[in-house]
N, C-alpha and C positions, 0 to 999 in steps of 0.2 A: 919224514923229518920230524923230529920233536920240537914242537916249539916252545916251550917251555926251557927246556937246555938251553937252548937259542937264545933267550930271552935272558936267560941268567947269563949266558959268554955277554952280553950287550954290555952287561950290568961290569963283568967283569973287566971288561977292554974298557972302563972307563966312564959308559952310560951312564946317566943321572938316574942313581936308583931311586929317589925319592921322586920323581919326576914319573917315570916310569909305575910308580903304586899308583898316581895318582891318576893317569893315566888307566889303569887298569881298572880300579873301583868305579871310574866314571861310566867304563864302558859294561860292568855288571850290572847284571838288575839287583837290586834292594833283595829278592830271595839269597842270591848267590852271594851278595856280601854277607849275611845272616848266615847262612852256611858255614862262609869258609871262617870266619867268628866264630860260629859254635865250633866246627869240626876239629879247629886249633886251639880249643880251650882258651881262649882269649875271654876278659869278662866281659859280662854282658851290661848293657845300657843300667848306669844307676847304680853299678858296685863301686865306683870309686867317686871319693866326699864332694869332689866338684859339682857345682850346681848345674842340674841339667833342668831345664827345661821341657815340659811334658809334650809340644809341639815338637822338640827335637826327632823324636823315635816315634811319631805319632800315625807315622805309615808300616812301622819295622812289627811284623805280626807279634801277637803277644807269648806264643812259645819260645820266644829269647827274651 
């Protein structure tokens, strides 16, 4: 079974998809969120003008 298809029909039938990310990020580790962030070209910590705080990303390795 794929569950990732699986997970997206969930989403589709209705599912709280924001409910469900959050779900998901919680159950990654901090590498695999860092990943799937770079690997989707998404930016990384500090590109956008909001003020971030240096304690924020102060676990997230520094090759992101």
């Amino acid at each position: 079974m794929d569950y990732r298809n699986y997970a997206l029909s969930l989403v589709d039938d209705g599912l709280d998809g924001k409910q469900m990310l959050i779900h998901c990020l919680q159950y990654m580790s901090q590498d695999d969120v860092m990943d799937m962030l770079s690997s989707n070209d998404y930016p990384a910590p500090g590109e956008f003008d909001e003020e971030i705080t240096e304690d924020s990303y102060s676990s997230i390795p520094s090759r992101y």
